[in-house]
N, C-alpha and C positions, 0 to 999 in steps of 0.2 A: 185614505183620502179618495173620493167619489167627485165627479164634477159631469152635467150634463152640456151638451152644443143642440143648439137648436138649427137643422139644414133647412136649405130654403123650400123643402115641403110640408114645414113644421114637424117634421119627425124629431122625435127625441131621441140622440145616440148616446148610452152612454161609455163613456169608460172603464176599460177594469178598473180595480183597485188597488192592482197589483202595483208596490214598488219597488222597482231592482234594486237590491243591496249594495254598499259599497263596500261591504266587507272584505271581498274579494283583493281587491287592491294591497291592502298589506298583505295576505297571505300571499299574492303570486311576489311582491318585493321579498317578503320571505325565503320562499323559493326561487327566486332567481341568486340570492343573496349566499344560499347554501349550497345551490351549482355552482359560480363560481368559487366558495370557496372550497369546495371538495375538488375543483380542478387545479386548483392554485395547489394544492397541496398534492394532489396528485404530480403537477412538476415541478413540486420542492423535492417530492421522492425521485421523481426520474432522476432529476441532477443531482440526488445526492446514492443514486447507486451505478455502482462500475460493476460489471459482469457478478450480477446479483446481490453484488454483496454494498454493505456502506461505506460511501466517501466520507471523509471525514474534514471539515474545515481546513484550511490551510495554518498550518501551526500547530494542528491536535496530534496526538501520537495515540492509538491503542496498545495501551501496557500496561495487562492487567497481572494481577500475582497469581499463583499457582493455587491459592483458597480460591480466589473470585472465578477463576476458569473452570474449576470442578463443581463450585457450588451453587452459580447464580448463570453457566450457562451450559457446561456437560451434563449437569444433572436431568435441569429439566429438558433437556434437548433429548437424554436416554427416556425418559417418560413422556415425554407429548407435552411437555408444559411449554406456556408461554415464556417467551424470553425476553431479556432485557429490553434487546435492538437487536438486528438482522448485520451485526458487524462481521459477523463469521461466516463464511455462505458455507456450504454442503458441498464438497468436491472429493473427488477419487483421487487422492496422492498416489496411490499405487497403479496409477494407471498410465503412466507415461515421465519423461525424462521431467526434474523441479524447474527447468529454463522454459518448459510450456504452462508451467501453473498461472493461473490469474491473478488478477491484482496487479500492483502497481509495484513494477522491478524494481524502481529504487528504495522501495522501502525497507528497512535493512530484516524485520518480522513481517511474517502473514501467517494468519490463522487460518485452519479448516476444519469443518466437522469432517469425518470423514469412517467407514466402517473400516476396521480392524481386521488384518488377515492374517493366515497362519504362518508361521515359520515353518521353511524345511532346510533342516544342516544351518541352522542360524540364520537365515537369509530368508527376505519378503523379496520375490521376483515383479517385478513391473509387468504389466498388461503388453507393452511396444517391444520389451526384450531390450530395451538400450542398457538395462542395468539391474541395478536390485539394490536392496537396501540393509545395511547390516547394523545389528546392536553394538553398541559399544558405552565403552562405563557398567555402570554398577544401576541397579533401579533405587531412586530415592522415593521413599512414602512423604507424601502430601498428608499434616497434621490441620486440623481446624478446629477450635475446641476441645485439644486434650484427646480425640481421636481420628483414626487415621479414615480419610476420606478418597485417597487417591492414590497414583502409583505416578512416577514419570521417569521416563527414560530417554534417550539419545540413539538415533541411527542416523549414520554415514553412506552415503549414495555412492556408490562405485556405479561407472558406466562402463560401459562394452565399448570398444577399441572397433571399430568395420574393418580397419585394415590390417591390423595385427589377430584380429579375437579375442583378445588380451583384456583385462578387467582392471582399470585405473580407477585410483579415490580419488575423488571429487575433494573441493571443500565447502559442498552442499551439507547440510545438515539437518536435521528437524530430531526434534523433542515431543514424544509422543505421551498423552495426559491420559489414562484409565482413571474409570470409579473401582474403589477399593472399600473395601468393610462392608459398615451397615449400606452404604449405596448401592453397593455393585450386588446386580442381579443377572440371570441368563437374558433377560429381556435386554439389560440396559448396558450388558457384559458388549454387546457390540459396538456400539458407537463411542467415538473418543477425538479429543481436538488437538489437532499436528500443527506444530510451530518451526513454519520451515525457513531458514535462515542460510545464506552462506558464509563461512568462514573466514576474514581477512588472512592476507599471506602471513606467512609464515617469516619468522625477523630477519631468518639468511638470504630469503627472496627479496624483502623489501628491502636489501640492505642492497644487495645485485643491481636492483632497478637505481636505487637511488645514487651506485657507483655510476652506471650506465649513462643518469641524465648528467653527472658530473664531468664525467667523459668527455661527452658532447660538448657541453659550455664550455669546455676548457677548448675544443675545437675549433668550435665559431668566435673563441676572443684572441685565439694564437696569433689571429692576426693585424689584433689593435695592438701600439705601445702606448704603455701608460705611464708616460714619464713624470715623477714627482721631482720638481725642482727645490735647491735645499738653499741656506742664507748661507750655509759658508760655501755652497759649489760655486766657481766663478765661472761665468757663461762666453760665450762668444762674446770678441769684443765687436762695439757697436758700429755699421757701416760707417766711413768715412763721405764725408760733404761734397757733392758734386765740386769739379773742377773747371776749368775752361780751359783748352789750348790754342796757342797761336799758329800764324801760319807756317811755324818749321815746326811745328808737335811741341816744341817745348812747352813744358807746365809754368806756368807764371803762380 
């Protein structure tokens, strides 16, 4: 569309032609539309991770079985594949006391990927020296499909004593998950996922504790009487009715 003005020296100016586009407009709502939502989602991630790893709803539990843990996250974890979700983060177990590992203390399980180190005399020594970690049980094989995909095993944290030097068991625990068979390779032979757990007491302890709070209450009530009154006990008899006396005391 062309249009001419005629100025007041009769010169003729025209116009471009040129008409700017409105196209623009939904692209940049477009793009304003996609930034926000790649931020919005960027802190759904923040708040749904705790020291790199996934928070989980309030209510949810990760409890996964011993197939799903080899096959759908150690697996591809030993080869570079994509995973699930980032519910497992990447930590060095063997690198300090289980009362520093991340995550969330009360949770009664936590997972880790973590690399695999050698034994010497039975024992995985810690990086800090507070202890080491020892096998115990038997290894049970991980079946999926009528063949064996994995290995898993139990070690016991004993820590080192500062004042004695002495080496106490803990009842920290973790269960550690190897690829076995057709999966396990020297590439994929090193990484493996540790389910570290501590151990509720034991029934003579919690029996101790629970004599203990018994104790006590029996303490703090020594000094209430709880007197249950009965229909055939006969009680004190009931005060007698004021009186009046006269001016020598006698009672009238």
């Amino acid at each position: 569309m062309s249009f001419s003005l005629q100025s007041p020296q009769n010169k003729t100016l025209h116009k471009s032609s040129f008409s700017p586009s409105l196209s623009f407009a939904p692209r940049a709502f477009s793009l304003e539309k996609q930034y926000w939502k790649k931020r919005e989602d960027m802190e759904v991630e923040k708040r749904t991770m705790v020291n790199r790893s996934m928070k989980l709803p309030i209510g949810y539990r990760f409890h996964p079985t011993d197939q799903e843990l080899i096959l759908h996250y150690l697996l591809p974890k030993a080869f570079a594949s994509p995973l699930p979700s980032s519910i497992i983060p990447v930590f060095d177990v063997f690198f300090s006391h289980p009362l520093t590992f991340p995550g969330d203390q009360e949770e009664k399980k936590r997972y880790f990927f973590s690399k695999k180190r050698r034994e010497v005399s039975s024992r995985i020594k810690i990086s800090s020296d507070d202890g080491y970690w020892k096998p115990i049980g038997k290894e049970r094989e991980i079946i999926a499909c009528g063949r064996t995909v994995g290995i898993r095993r139990t070690l016991a944290f004993h820590e080192t004593n500062k004042a004695s030097s002495k080496l106490n068991k803990t009842r920290w625990n973790m269960t550690e998950y190897c690829l076995a068979g057709f999966a396990s390779t020297k590439v994929s032979g090193e990484w493996a996922v540790y389910n570290v757990h501590e151990r509720k007491a034991s029934k003579g302890k919690r029996q101790r504790k629970s004599r203990g709070r018994d104790d006590a209450e029996e303490e703090n009530l020594s000094c209430i009487d709880f007197t249950i009154g009965s229909d055939h006990e006969t009680g004190p008899p009931p005060p007698s009715p004021p009186t009046s006396a006269d001016e020598s005391g006698s009672i009238i």
